[in-house]
N, CA, C and O atoms as a Tripos MOL2 file, in Angstrom:
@<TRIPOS>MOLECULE
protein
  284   283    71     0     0
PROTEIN
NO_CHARGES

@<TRIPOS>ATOM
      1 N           3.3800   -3.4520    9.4210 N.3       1 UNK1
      2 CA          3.7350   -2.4070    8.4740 C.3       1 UNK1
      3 C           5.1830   -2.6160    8.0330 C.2       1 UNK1
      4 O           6.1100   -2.7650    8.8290 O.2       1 UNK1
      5 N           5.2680   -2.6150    7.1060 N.am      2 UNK2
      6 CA          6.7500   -2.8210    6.1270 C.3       2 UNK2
      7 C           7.6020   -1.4670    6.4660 C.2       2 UNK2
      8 O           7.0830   -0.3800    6.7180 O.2       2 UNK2
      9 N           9.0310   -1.7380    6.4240 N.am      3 UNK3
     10 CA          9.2760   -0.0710    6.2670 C.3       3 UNK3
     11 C          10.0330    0.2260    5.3660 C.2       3 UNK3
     12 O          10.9390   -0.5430    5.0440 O.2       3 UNK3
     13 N           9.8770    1.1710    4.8730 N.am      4 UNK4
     14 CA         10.1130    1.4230    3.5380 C.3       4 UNK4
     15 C          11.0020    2.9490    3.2060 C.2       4 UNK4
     16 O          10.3730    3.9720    3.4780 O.2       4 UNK4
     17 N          12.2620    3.1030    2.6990 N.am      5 UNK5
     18 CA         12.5640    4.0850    2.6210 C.3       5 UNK5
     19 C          12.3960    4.4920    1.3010 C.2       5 UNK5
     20 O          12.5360    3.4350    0.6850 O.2       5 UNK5
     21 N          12.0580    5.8860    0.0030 N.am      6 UNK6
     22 CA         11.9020    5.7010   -1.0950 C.3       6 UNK6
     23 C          13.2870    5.6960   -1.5930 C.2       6 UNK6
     24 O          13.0570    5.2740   -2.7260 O.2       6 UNK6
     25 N          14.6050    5.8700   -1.5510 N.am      7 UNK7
     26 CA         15.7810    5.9460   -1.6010 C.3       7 UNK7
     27 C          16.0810    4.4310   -2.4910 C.2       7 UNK7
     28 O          16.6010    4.2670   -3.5950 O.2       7 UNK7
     29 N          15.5210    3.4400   -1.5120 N.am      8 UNK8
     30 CA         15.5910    2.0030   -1.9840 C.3       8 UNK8
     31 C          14.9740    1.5730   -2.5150 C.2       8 UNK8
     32 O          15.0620    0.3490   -2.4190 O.2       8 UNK8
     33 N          14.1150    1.9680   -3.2710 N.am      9 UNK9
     34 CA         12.8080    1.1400   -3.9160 C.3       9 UNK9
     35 C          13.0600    0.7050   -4.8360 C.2       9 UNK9
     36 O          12.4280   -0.2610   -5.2640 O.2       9 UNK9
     37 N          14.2060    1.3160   -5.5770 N.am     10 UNK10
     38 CA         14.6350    0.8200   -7.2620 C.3      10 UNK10
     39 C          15.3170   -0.7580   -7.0750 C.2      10 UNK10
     40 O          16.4570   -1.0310   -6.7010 O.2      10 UNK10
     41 N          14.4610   -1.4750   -7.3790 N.am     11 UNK11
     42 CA         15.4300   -2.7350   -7.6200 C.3      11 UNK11
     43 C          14.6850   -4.0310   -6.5320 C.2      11 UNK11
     44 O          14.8720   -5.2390   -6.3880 O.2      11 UNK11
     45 N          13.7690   -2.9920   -5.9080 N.am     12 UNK12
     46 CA         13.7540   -3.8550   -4.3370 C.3      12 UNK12
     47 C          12.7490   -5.2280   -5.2460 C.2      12 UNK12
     48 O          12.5230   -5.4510   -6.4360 O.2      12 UNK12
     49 N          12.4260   -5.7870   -4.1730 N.am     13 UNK13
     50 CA         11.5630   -7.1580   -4.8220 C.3      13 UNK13
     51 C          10.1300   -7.4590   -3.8550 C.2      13 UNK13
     52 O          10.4370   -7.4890   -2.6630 O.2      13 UNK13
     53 N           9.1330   -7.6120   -4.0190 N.am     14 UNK14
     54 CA          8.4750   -7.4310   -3.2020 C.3      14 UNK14
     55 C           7.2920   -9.0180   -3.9100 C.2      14 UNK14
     56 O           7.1780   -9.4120   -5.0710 O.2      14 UNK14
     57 N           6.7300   -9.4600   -2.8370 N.am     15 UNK15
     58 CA          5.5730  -10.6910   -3.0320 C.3      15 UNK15
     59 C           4.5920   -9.9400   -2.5970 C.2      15 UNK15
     60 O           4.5930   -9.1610   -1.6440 O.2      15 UNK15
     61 N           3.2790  -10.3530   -3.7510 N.am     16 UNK16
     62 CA          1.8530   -9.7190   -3.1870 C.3      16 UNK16
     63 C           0.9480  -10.6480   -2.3160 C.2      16 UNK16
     64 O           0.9500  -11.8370   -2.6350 O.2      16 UNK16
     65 N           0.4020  -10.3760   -1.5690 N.am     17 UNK17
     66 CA         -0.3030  -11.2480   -0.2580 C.3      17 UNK17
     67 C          -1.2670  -12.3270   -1.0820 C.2      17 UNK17
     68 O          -1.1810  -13.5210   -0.7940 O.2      17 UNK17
     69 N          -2.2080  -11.8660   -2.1390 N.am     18 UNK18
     70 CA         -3.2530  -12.0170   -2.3060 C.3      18 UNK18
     71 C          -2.6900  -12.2940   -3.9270 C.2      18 UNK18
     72 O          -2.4630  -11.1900   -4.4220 O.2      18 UNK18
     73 N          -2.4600  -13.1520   -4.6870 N.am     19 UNK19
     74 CA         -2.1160  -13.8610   -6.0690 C.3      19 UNK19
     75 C          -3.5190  -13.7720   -6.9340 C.2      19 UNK19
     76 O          -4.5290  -14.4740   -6.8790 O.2      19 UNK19
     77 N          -3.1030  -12.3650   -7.9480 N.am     20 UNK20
     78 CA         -3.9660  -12.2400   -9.2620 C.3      20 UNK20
     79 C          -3.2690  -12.7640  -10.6170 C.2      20 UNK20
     80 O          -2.1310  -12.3180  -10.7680 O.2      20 UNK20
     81 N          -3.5520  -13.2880  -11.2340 N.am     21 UNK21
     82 CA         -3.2750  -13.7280  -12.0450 C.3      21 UNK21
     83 C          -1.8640  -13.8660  -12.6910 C.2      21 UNK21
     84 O          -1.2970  -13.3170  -13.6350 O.2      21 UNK21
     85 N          -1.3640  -15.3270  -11.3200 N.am     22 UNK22
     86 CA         -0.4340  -15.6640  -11.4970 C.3      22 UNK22
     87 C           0.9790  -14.6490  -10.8930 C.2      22 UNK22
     88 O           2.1570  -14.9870  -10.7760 O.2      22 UNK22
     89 N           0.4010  -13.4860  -10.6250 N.am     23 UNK23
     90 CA          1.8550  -12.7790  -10.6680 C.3      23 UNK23
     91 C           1.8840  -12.9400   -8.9410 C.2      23 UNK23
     92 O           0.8450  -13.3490   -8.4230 O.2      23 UNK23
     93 N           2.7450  -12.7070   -8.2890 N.am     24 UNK24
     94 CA          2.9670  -12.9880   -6.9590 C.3      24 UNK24
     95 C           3.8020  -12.4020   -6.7100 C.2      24 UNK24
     96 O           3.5070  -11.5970   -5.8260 O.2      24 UNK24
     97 N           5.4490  -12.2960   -7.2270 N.am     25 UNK25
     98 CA          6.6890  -11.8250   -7.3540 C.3      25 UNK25
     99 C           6.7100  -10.5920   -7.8040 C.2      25 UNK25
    100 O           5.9100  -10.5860   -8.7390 O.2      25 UNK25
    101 N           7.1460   -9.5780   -7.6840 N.am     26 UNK26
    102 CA          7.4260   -8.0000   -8.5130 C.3      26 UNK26
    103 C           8.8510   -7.4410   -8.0070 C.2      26 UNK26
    104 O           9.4270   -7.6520   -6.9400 O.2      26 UNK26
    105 N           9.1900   -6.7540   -8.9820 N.am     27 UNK27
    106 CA         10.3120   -5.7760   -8.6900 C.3      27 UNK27
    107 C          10.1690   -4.3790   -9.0700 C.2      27 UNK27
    108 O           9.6530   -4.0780  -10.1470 O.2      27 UNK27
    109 N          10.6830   -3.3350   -8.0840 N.am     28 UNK28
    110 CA         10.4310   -2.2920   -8.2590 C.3      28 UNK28
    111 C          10.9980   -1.8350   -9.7860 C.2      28 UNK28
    112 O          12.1940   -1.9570   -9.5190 O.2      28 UNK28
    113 N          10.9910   -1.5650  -10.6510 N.am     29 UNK29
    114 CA         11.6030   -1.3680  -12.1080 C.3      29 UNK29
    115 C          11.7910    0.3020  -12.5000 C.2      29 UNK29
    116 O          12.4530    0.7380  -13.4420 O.2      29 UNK29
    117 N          11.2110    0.8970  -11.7510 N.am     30 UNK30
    118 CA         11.6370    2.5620  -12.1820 C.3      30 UNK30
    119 C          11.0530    2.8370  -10.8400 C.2      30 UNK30
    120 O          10.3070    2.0920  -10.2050 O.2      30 UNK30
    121 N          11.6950    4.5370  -10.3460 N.am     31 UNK31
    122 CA         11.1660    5.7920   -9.7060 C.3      31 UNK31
    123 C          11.8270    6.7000  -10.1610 C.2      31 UNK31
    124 O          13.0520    6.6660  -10.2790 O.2      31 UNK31
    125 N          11.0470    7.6970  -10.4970 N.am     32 UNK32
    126 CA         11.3650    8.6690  -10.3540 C.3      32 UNK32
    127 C          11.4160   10.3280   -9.6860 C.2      32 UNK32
    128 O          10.2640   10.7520   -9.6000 O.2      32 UNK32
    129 N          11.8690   10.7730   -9.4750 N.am     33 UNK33
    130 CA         11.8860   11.6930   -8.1160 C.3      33 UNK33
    131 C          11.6070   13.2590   -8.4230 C.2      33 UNK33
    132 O          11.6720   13.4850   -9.6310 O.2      33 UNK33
    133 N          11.3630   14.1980   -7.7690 N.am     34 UNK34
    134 CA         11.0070   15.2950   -8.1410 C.3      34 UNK34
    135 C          11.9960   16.2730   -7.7890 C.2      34 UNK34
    136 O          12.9140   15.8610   -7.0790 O.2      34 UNK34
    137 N          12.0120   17.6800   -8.1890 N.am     35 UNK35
    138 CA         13.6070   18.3320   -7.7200 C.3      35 UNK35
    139 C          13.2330   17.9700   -6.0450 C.2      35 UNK35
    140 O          14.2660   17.6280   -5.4680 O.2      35 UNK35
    141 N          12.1150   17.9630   -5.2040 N.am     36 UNK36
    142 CA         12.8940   17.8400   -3.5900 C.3      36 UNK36
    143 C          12.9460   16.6320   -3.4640 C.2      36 UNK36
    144 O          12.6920   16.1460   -2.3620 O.2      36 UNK36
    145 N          13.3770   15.6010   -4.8400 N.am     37 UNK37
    146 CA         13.2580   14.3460   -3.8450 C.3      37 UNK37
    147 C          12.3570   13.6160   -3.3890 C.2      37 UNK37
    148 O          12.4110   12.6100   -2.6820 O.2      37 UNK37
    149 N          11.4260   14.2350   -3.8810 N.am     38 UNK38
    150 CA          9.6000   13.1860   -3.4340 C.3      38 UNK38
    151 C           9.4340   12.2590   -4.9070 C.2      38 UNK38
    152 O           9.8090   12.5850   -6.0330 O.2      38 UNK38
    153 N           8.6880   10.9090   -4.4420 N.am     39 UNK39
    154 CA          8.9000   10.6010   -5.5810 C.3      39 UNK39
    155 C           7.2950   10.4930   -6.0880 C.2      39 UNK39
    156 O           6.2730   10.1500   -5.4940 O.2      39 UNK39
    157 N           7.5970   11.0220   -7.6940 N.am     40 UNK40
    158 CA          6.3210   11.5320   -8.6570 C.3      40 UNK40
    159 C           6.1160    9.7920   -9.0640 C.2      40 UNK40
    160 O           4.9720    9.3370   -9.0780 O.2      40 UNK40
    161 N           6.9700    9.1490   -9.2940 N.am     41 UNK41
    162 CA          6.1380    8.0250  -10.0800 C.3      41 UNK41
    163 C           6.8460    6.4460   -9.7130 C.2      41 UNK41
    164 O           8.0650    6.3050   -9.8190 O.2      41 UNK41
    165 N           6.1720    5.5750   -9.3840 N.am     42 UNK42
    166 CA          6.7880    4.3400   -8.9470 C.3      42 UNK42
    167 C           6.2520    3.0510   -9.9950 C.2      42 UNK42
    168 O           5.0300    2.9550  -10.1090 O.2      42 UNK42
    169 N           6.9790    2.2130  -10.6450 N.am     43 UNK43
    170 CA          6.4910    1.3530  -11.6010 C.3      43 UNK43
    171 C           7.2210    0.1680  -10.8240 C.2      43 UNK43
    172 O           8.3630    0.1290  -10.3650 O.2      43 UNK43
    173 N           6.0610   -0.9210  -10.8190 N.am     44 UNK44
    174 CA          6.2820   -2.2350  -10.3420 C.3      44 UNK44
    175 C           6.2740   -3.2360  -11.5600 C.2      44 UNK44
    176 O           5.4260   -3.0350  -12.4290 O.2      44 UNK44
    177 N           7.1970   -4.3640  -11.7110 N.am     45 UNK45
    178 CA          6.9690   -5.4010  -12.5700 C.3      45 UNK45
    179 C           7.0170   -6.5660  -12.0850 C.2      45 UNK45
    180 O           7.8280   -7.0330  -11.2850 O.2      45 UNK45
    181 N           5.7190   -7.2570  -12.8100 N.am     46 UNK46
    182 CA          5.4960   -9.1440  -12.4270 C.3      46 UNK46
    183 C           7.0160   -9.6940  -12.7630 C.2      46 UNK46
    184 O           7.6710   -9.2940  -13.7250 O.2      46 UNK46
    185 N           7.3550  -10.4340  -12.0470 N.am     47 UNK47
    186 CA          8.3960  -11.5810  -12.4700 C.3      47 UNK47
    187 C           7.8060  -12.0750  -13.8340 C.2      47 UNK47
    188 O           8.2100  -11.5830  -14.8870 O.2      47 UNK47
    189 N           6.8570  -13.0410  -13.8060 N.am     48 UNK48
    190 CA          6.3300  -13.9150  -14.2960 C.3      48 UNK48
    191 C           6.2770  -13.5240  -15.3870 C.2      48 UNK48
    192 O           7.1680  -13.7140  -16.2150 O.2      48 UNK48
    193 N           5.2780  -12.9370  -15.5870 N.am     49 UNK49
    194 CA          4.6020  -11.9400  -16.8920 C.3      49 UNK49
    195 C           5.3490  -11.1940  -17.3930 C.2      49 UNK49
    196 O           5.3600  -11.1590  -18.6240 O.2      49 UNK49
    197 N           6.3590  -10.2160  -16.5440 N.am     50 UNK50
    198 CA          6.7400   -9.0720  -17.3900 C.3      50 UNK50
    199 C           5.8120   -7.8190  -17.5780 C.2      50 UNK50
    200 O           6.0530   -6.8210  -18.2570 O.2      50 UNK50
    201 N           4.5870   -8.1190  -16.7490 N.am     51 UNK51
    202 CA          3.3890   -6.6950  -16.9690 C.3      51 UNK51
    203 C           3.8250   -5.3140  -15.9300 C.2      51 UNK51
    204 O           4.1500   -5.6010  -14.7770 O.2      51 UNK51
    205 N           3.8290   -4.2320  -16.2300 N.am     52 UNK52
    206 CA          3.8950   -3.3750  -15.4770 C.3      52 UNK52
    207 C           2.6310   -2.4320  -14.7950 C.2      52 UNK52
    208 O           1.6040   -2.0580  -15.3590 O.2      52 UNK52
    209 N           2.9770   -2.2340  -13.6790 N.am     53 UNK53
    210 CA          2.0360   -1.5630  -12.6770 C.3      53 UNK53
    211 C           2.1640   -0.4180  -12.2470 C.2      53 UNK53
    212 O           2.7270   -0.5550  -11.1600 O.2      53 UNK53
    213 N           1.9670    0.7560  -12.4510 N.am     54 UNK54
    214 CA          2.2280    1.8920  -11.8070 C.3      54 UNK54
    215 C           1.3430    1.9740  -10.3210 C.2      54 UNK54
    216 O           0.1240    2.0150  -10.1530 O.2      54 UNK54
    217 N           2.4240    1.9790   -9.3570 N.am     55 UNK55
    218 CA          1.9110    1.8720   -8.0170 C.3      55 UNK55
    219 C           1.9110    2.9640   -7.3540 C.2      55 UNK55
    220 O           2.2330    3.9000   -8.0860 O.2      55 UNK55
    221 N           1.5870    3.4320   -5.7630 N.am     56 UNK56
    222 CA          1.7470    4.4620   -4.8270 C.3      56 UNK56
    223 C           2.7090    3.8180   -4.2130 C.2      56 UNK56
    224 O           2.3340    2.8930   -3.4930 O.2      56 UNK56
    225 N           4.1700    4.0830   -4.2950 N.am     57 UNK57
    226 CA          4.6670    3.4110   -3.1490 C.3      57 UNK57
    227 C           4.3140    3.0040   -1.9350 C.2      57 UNK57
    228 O           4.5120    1.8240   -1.6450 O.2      57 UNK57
    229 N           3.7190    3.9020   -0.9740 N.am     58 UNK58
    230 CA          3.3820    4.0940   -0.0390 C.3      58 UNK58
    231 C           2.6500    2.5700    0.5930 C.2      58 UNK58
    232 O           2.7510    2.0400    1.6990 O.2      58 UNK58
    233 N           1.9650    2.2110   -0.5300 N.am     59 UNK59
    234 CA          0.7810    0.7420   -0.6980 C.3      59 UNK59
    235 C           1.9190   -0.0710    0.1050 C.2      59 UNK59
    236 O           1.7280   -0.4180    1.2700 O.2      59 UNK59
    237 N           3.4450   -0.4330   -0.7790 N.am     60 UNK60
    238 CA          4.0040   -1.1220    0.1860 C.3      60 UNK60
    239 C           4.3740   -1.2310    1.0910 C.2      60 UNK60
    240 O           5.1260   -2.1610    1.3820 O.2      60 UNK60
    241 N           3.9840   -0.2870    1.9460 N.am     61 UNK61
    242 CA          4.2640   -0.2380    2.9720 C.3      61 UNK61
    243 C           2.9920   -1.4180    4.4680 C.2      61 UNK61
    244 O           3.1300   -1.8210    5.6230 O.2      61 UNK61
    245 N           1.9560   -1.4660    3.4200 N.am     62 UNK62
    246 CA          0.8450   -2.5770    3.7570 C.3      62 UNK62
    247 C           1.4450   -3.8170    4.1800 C.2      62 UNK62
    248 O           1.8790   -4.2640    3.1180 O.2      62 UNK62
    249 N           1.7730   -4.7590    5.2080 N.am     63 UNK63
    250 CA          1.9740   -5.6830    5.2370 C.3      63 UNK63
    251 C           0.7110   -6.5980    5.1030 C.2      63 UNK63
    252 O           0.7510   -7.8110    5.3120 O.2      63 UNK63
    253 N          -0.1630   -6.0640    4.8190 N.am     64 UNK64
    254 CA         -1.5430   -6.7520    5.0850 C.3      64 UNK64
    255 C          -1.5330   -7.2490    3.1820 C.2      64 UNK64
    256 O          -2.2500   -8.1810    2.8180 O.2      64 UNK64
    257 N          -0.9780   -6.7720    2.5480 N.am     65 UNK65
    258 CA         -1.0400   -6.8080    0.5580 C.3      65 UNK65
    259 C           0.3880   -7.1060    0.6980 C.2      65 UNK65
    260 O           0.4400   -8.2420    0.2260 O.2      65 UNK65
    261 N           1.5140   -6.8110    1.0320 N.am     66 UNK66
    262 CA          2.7200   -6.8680    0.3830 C.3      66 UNK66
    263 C           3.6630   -7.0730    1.4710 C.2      66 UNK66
    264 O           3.6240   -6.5510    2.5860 O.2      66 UNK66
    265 N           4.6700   -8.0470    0.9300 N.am     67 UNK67
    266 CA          5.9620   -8.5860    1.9150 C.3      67 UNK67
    267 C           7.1440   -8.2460    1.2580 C.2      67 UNK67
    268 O           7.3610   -8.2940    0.0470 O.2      67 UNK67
    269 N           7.8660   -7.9090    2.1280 N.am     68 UNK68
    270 CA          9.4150   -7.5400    0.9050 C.3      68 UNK68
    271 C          10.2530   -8.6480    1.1580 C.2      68 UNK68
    272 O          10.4920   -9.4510    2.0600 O.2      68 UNK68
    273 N          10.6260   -8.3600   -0.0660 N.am     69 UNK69
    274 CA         10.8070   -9.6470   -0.9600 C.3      69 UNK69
    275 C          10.4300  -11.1310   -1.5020 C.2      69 UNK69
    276 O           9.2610  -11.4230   -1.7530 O.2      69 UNK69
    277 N          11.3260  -11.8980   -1.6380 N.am     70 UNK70
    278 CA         10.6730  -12.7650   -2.8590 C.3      70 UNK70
    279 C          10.1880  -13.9990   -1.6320 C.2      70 UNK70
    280 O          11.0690  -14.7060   -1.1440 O.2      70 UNK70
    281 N           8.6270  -14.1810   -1.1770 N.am     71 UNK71
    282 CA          8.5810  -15.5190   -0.0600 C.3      71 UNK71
    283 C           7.6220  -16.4000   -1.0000 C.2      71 UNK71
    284 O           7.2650  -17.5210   -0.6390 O.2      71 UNK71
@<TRIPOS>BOND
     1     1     2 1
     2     2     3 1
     3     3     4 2
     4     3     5 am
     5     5     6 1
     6     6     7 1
     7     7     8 2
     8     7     9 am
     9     9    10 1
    10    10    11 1
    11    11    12 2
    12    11    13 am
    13    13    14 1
    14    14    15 1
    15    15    16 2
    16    15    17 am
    17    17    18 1
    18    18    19 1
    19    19    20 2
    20    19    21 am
    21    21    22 1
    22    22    23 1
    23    23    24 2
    24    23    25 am
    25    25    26 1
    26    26    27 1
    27    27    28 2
    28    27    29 am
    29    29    30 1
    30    30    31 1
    31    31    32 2
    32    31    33 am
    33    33    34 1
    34    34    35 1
    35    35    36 2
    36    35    37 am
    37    37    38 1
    38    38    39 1
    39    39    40 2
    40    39    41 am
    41    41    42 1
    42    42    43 1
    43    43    44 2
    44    43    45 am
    45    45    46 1
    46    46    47 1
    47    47    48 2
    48    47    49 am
    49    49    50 1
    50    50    51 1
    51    51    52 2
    52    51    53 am
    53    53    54 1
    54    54    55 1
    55    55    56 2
    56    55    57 am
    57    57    58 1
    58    58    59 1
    59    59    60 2
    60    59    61 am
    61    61    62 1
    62    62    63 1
    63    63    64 2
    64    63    65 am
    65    65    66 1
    66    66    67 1
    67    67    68 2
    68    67    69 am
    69    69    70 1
    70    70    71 1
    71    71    72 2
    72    71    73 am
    73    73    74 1
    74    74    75 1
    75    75    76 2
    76    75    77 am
    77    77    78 1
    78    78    79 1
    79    79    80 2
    80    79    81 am
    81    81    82 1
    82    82    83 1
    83    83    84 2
    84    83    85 am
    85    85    86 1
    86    86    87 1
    87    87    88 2
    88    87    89 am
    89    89    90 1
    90    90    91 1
    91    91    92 2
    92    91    93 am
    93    93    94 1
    94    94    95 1
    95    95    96 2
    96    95    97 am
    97    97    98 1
    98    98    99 1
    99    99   100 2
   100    99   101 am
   101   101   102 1
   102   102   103 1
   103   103   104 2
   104   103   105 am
   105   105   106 1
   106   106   107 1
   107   107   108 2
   108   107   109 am
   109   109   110 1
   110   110   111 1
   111   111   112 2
   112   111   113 am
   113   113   114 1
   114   114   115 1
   115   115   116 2
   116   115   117 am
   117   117   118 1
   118   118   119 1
   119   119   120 2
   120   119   121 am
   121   121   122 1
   122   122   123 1
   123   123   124 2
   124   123   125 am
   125   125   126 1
   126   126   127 1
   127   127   128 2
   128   127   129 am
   129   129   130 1
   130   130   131 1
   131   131   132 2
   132   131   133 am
   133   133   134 1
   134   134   135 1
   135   135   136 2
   136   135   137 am
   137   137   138 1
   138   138   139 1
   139   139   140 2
   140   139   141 am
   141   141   142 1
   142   142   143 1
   143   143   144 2
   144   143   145 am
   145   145   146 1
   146   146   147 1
   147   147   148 2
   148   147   149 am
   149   149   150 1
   150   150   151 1
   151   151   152 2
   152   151   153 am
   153   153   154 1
   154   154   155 1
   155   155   156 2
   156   155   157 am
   157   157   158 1
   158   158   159 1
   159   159   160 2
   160   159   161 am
   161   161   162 1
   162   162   163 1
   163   163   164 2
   164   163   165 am
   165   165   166 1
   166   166   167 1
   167   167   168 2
   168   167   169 am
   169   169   170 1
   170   170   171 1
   171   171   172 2
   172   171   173 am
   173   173   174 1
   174   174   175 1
   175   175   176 2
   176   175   177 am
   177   177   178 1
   178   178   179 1
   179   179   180 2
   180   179   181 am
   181   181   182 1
   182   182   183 1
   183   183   184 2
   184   183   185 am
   185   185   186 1
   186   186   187 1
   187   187   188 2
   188   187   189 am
   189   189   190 1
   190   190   191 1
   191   191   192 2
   192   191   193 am
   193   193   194 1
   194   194   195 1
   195   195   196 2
   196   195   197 am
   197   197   198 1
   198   198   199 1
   199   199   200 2
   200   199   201 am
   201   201   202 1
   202   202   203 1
   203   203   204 2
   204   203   205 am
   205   205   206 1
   206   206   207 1
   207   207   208 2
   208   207   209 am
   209   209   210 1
   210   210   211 1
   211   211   212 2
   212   211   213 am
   213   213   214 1
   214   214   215 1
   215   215   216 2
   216   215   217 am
   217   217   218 1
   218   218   219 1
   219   219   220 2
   220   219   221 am
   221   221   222 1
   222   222   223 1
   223   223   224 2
   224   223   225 am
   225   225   226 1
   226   226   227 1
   227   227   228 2
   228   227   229 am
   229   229   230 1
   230   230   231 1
   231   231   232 2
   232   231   233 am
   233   233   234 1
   234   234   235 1
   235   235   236 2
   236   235   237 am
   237   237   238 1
   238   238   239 1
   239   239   240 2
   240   239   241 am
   241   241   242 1
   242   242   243 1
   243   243   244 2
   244   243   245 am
   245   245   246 1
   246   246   247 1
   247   247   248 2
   248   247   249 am
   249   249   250 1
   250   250   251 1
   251   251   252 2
   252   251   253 am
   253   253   254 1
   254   254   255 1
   255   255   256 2
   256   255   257 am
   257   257   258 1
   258   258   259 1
   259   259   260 2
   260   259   261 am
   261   261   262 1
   262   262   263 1
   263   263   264 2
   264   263   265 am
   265   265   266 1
   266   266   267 1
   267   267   268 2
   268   267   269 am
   269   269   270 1
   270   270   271 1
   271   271   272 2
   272   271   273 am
   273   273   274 1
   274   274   275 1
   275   275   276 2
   276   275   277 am
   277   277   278 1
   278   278   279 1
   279   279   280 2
   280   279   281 am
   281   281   282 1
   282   282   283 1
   283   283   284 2
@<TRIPOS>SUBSTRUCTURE
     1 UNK1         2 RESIDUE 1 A UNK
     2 UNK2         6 RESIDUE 1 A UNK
     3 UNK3        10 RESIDUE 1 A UNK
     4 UNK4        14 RESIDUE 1 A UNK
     5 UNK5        18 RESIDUE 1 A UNK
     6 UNK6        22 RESIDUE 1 A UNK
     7 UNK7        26 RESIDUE 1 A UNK
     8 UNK8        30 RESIDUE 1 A UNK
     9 UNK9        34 RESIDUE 1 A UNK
    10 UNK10       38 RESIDUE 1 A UNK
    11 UNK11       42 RESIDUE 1 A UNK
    12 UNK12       46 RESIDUE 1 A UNK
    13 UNK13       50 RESIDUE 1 A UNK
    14 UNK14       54 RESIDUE 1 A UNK
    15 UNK15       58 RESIDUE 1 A UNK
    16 UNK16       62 RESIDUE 1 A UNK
    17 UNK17       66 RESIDUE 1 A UNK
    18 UNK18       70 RESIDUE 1 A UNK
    19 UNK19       74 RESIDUE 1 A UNK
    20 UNK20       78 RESIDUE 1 A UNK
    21 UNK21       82 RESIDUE 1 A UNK
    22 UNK22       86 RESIDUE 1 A UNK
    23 UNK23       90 RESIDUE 1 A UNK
    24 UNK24       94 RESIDUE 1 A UNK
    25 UNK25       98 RESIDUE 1 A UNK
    26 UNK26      102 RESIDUE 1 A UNK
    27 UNK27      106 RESIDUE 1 A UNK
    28 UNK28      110 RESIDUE 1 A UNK
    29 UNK29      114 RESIDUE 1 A UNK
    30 UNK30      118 RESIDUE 1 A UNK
    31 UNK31      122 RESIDUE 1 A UNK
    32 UNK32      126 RESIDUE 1 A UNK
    33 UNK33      130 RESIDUE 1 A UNK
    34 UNK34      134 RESIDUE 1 A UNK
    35 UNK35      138 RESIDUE 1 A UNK
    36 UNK36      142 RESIDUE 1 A UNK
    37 UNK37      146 RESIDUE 1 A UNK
    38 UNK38      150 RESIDUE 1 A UNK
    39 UNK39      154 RESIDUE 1 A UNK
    40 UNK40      158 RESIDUE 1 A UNK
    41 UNK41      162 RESIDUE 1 A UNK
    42 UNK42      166 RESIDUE 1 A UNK
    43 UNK43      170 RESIDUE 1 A UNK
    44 UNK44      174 RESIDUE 1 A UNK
    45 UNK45      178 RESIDUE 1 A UNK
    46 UNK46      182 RESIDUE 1 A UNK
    47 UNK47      186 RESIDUE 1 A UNK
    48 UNK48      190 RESIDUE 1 A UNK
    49 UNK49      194 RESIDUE 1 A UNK
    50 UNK50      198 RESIDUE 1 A UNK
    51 UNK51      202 RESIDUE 1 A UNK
    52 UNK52      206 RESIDUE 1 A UNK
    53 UNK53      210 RESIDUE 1 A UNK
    54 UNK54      214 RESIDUE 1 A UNK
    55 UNK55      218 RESIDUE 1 A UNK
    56 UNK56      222 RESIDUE 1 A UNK
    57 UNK57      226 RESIDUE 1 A UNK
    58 UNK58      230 RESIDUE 1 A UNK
    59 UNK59      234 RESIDUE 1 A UNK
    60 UNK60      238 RESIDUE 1 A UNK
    61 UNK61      242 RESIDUE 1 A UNK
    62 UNK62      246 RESIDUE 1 A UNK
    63 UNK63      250 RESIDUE 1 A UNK
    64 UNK64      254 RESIDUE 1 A UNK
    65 UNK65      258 RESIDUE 1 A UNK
    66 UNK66      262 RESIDUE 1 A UNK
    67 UNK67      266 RESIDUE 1 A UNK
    68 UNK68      270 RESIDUE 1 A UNK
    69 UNK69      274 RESIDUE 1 A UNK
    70 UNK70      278 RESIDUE 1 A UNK
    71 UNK71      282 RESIDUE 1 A UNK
């Protein structure tokens, strides 16, 4: 299990276990947070591509799908 604080997610870089089409590499590219601080929305982007993903943060926390950072 990865650990993950949501504080840091903006910027972080993360590799996906399992390579769909081509993308492998991502960076966290937006969150945004709610007045307590929970966060309502997390957007991931391919290196490669440039495609965006709206994710559950939480997912990265899977080491079984996702490694932090770029391997």
């Amino acid at each position: 299990m990865n650990k993950l604080h949501p504080k840091v997610l903006l910027h972080s870089k993360w590799t996906k276990v399992e390579v769909a089409n081509k993308e492998k590499h991502f960076m966290i590219t937006k969150v945004t947070f709610d007045e307590n601080q929970n966060v309502q929305e997390c957007i991931i982007e391919a290196v490669i591509s440039h495609n965006e993903y709206k994710i559950n943060w939480r997912d990265l926390k899977n080491s079984l799908v996702w490694k932090n950072g770029w391997q």
